[in-house]
Structures are given as C-alpha cells and as structure tokens.
N, C-alpha and C positions, 0 to 999 in steps of 0.2 A: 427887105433883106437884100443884102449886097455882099458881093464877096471882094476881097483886098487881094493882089494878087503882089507879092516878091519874088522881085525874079530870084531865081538862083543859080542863073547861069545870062551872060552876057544877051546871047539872042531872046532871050525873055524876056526882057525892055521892051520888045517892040510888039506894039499893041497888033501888029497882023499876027504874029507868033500867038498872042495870047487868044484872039477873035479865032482864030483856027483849033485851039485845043475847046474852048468852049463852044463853038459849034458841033465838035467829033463827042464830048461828050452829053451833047445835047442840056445845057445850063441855057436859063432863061434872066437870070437877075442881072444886074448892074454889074459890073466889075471894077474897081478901082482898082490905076496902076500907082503902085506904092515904088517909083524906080527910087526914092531917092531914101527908101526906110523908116520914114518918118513915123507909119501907123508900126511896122515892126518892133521898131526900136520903143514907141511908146507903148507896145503892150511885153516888153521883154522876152520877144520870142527868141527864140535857138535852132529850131527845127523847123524843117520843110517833111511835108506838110503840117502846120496846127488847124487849129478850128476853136473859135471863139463865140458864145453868144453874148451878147453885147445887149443889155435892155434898155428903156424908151428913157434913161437919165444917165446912161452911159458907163456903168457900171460890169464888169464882165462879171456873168454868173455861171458861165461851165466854160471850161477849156479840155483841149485832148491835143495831142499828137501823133504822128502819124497816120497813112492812109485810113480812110472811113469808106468801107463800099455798102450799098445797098441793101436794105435785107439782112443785116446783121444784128445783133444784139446792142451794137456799139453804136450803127448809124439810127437803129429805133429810139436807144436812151436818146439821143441827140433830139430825134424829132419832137419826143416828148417834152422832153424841156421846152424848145420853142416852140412851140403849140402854148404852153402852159404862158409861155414872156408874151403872143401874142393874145394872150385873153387878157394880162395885165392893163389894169388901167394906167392912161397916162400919169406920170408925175404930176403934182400940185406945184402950181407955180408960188413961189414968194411972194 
C-alpha cells in the first residue's frame, strides 16, 4: 500500500512538509509525490482529499472523497474492501 500525495497548496511540494504531516499523523507506508499531477490527472480527481483502491492489475475498485477518520462507518467500508483486494489472487499473466 502507498499513498500519492497532491499538493494543494505550493508549500506542499516539499517533501519536508509532507515527511512532517505523515510523521504527526503517525502513517507508515510509502508516499509518493505526485508534484507534477500526473497520478491526479490520470485517475480524474477534482477533490482534496480522495482515496482510491487500486488492485494487483491496476484497476480502481472503490473511490470516496473527502476526509476518512478512524473508527467510522466510512473508514471500516474502506478497510474491508482492502482486506478483501489483499486476499485477491495476483492477475494471470498472458
């Protein structure tokens, strides 16, 4: 799992900015800087925050926006879904 980060304001570009807000909220995964939009623009986002699962041949299979906290109804659907894409076997190759 990784997360794509867009900035949405100038000082967000910089990966000390972003290493600071994922440390404050205690995130462990990878993060990718998206400065130039490129994952953005290719999944047609509009809104700060989304949240995408993305499965093992790259197909997005749940999307949401705005904020997801903890402990909700919202952030559970979510986990359940990936739980469910990480039990998925890998794609068959051609």
């Amino acid at each position: 799992m990784i997360s794509v980060h867009s900035p949405e304001y100038e000082s967000h570009k910089l990966r000390a900015t972003v290493e600071a807000s994922r440390d404050r909220h205690k995130l462990d995964q990878p993060i990718y800087m998206d400065n130039d939009f490129a994952f953005w623009n290719g999944l047609g986002n509009r809104y700060w925050p989304s949240f995408h699962l993305v499965d093992r041949a790259g197909r997005v299979r749940l999307s949401a926006v705005g904020e997801m906290h903890e402990n909700t109804a919202r952030a559970d659907s979510f986990e359940t879904a990936l739980k469910a894409l990480l039990d998925e076997p890998p794609p068959r190759s051609s």
